[in-house]
C-alpha distance (Angstrom), angle and dihedral (degrees) to the residues before:
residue distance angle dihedral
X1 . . .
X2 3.82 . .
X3 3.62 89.2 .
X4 4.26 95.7 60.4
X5 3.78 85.6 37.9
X6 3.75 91.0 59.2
X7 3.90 86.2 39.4
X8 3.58 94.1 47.2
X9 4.21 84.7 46.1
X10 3.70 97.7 57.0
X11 3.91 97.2 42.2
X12 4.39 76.7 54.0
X13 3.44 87.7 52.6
X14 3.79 102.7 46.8
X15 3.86 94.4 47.6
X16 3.95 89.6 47.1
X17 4.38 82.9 55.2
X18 3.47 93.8 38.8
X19 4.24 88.5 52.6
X20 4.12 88.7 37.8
X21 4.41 77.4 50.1
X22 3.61 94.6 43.1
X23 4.17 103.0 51.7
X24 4.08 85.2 48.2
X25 3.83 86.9 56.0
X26 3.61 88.5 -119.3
X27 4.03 95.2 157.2
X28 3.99 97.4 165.6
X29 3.55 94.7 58.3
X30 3.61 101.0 44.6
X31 3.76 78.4 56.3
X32 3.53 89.8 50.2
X33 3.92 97.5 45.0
X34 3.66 84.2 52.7
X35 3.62 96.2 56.8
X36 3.42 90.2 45.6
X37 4.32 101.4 54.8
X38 4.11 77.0 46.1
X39 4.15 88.7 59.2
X40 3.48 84.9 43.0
X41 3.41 104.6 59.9
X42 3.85 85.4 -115.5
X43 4.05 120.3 155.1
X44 3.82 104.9 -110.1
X45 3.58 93.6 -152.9
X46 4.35 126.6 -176.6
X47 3.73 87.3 -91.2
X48 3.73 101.5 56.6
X49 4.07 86.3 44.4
X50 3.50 93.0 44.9
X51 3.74 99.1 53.6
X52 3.83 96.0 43.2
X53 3.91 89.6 49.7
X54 3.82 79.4 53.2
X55 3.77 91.7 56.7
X56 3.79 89.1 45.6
X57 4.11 88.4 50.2
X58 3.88 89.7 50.5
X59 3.97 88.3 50.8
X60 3.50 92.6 47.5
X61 3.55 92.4 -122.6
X62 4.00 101.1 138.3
X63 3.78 92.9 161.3
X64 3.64 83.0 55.5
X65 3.71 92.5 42.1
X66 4.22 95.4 48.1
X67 3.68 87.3 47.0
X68 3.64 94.9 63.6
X69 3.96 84.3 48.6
X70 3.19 94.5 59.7
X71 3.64 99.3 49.7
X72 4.10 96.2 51.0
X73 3.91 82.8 54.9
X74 3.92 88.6 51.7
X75 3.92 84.7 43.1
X76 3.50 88.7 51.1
X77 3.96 93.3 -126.3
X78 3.72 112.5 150.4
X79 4.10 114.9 -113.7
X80 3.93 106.4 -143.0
X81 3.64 126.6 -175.0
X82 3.70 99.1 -64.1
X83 3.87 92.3 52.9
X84 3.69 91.1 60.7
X85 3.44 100.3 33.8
X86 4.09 90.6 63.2
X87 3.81 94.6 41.8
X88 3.82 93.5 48.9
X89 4.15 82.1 47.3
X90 3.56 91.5 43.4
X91 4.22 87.3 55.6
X92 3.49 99.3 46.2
X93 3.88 92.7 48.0
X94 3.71 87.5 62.2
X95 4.20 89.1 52.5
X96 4.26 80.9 -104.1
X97 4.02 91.1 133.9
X98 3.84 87.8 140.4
X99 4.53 81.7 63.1
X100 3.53 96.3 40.5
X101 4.31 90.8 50.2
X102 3.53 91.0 39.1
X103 4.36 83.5 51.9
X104 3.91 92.4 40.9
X105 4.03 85.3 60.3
X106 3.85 98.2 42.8
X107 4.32 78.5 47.3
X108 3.71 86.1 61.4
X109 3.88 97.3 39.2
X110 3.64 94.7 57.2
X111 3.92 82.1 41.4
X112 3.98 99.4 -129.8
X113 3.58 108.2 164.4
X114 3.76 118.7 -94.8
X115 3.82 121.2 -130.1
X116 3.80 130.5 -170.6
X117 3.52 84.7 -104.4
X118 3.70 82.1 58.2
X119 4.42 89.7 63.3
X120 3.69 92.0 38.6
C-alpha cells in the first residue's frame, strides 16, 4: 500500500510540474516530464497529455502538439474534450484551419462532447 501511494504521489507530482510547465509555455519540458513518468513506469494518463499539448498550443508548436496526439492514441489513453479543443487551437493559431476542421469532424466522429471552447 505504501508502494502505490508513493506511485500514485509522484505521478501527482509530475502532472502538477507538467501544469506549473505548461501555463509558462514551457513546451520542451512538458515533453521532457513526459518522457520521464514514461521511464518511470508512471501512468501517462489524458490529463498529463492534455496539459502538455496545451503548453505546445501556447508555443505554437502544433507539430509538437499533434505529436503528443498521436502517441496517447498509440498509448491507448482516451482524448476528451480538452485534448481536442487545444490541438484544434493549436492548428488554427498556426493559420492550419484546414487541420483544426478536419480535427473538429474526427471530434464529432469519435463523438467527444463539444464545448464552446470547442467553436472558439
Amino acid at each position: 500500500a505504501m508502494v502505490q501511494s508513493l506511485v500514485e504521489s509522484n505521478s501527482i507530482t509530475f502532472s502538477a510540474t507538467i501544469s506549473a510547465c505548461a501555463q509558462s509555455g514551457q513546451w520542451q519540458t512538458c515533453m521532457h516530464l513526459l518522457e520521464a513518468m514514461a521511464h518511470c513506469k508512471l501512468e501517462l494518463d489524458t490529463i498529463s497529455f492534455s496539459t502538455a499539448i496545451s503548453a505546445c498550443e501556447k508555443s505554437s508548436r502544433w507539430e509538437n502538439a499533434l505529436h503528443l496526439f498521436g502517441v496517447m492514441a498509440r498509448s491507448s489513453v482516451e482524448c476528451n474534450t480538452m485534448t481536442y479543443s487545444t490541438l484544434i487551437s493549436a492548428h488554427e493559431k498556426c493559420g492550419l484551419w484546414e487541420s483544426s476542421l478536419q480535427l473538429f469532424n474526427i471530434m464529432g466522429q469519435r463523438l467527444v462532447e463539444y464545448s464552446t471552447i470547442t467553436f472558439e
